[in-house]
C-alpha positions in Angstrom: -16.9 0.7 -8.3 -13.1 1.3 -7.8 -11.3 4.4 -7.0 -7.9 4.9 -8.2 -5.3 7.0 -6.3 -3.8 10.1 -8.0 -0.4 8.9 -6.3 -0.9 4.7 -8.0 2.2 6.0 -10.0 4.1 6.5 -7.3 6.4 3.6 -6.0 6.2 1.9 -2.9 8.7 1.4 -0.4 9.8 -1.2 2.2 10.9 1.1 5.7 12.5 -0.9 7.8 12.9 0.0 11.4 15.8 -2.3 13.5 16.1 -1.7 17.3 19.9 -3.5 17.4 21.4 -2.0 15.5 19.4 1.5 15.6 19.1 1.6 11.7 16.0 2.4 9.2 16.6 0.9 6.0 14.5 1.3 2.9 13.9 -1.3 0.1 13.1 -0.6 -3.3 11.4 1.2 -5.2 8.8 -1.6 -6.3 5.7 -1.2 -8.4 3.1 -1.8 -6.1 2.4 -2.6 -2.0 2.0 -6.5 -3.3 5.6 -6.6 -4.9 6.8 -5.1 -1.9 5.3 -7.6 0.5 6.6 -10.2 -1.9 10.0 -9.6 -0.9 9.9 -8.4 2.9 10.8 -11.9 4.1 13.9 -11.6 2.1 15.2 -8.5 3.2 13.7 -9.5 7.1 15.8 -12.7 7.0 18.8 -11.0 5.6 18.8 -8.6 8.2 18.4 -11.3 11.0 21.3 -13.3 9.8 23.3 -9.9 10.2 21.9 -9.7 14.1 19.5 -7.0 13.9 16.8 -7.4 15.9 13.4 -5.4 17.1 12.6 -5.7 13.3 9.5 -3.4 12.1 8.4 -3.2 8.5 6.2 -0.4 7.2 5.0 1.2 3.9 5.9 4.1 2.0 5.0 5.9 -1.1 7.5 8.6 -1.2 11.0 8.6 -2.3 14.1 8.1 0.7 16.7 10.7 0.5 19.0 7.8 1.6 18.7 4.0 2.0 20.1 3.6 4.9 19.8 5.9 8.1 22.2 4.5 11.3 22.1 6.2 15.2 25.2 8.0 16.1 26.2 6.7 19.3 28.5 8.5 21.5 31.9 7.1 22.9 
């Protein structure tokens, strides 16, 4: 038997925590948790080849106000 989520419509997104630089990014929106996985290493290696590093990758099924989220850092 399969049960189907009330939320399946919803799309998925990639949330991407980096340590250096302290950013969240989010990828997407994609159809599905397997398109999303599909394309991690993508985004991961892009990242890395900008120098972020303490890279962590989770799931979301609701909608980012913004893409891309950076610390303020005081001078």
């Amino acid at each position: 038997m399969r049960f189907f989520s009330l939320n399946s419509h919803v799309p998925c997104w990639l949330k991407v925590h980096t340590k250096t630089p302290q950013c969240v990014y989010f990828f997407g929106p994609f159809n599905n948790s397997h398109e999303a996985r599909d394309y991690q290493d993508g985004y991961i290696a892009d990242l890395i080849q900008e120098g972020a590093q303490g890279i962590r990758v989770t799931l979301q099924k609701t909608e980012p106000k913004v893409l891309t989220i950076a610390k303020e850092f005081d001078h």
